[in-house]
C-alpha positions as CSV (number, residue, x, y, z in Angstrom):
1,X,127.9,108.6,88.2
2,X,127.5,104.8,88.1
3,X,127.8,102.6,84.9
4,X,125.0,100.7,83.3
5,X,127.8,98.2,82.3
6,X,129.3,95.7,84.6
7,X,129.0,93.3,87.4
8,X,125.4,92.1,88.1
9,X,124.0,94.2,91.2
10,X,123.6,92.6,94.3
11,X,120.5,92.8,96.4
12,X,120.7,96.1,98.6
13,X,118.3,95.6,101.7
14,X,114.9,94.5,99.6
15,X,113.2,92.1,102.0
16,X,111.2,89.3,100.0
17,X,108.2,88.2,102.0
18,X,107.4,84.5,102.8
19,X,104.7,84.0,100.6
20,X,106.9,84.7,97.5
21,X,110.0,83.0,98.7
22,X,107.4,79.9,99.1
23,X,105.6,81.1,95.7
24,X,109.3,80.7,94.0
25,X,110.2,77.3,95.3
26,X,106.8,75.7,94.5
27,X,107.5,77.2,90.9
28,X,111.5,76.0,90.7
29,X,112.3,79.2,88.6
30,X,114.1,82.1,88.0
31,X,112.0,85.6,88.7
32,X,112.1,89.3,87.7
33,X,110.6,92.0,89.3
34,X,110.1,94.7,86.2
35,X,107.8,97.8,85.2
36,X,104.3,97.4,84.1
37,X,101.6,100.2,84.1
38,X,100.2,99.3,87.4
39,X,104.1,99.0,89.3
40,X,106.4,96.8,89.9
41,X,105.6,92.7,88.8
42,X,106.7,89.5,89.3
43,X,107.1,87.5,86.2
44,X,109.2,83.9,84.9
45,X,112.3,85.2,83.6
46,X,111.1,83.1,80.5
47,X,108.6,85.9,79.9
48,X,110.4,89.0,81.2
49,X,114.5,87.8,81.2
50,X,116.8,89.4,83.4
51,X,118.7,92.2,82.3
52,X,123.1,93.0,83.0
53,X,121.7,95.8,85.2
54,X,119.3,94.1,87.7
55,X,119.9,94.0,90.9
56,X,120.0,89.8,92.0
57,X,118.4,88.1,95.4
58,X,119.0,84.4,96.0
59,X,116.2,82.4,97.1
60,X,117.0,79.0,97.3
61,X,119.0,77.8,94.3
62,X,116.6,80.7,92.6
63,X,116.9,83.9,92.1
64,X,114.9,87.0,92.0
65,X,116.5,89.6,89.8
66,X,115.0,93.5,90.3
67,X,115.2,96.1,87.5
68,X,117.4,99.0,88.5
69,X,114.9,101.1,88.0
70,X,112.1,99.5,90.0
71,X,115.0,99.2,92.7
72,X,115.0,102.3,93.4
73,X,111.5,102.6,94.4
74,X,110.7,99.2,96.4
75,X,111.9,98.1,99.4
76,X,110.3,94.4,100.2
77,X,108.5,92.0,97.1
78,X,105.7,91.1,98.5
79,X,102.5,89.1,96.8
80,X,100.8,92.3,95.4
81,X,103.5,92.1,92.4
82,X,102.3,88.7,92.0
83,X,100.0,88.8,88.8
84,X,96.6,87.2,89.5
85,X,96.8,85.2,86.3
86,X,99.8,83.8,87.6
87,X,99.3,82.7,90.8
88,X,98.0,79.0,89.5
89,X,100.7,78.8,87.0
């Protein structure tokens, strides 16, 4: 059984796509791929911060942390998670 305390998780294998790597460096921010009642999303860790337990992939001098439990279930983040009222933002 693993802990929910400890070191921050490392990314295992979840391939970001170009369009969000790009979509992250225009932005010059932090990201964090969490539930929503339509799947996994892609919010500014200033509206969704990261969590001890998130999973962490560097892009850039940013990173993308992943919820553990959408983790699980995704294996690329890809511009579907992107909210269409952020995509101007």
């Amino acid at each position: 059984m693993q802990s929910d305390v400890g070191e921050p998780g490392r990314s295992q294998g979840i391939y970001v796509t170009e369009d969000v790597r790009s979509y992250v460096l225009q932005r010059k921010r932090d990201f964090r791929v969490s539930t929503s009642c339509s799947g996994p999303i892609l919010l500014p860790v200033s509206v969704k911060p990261p969590k001890a337990t998130d999973l962490q992939v560097p892009i850039g001098d940013y990173t993308v942390y992943i919820s553990k439990y959408q983790a699980r279930y995704i294996d690329s983040i890809h511009r579907g998670m992107i909210p269409i009222f952020y995509e101007d933002f």
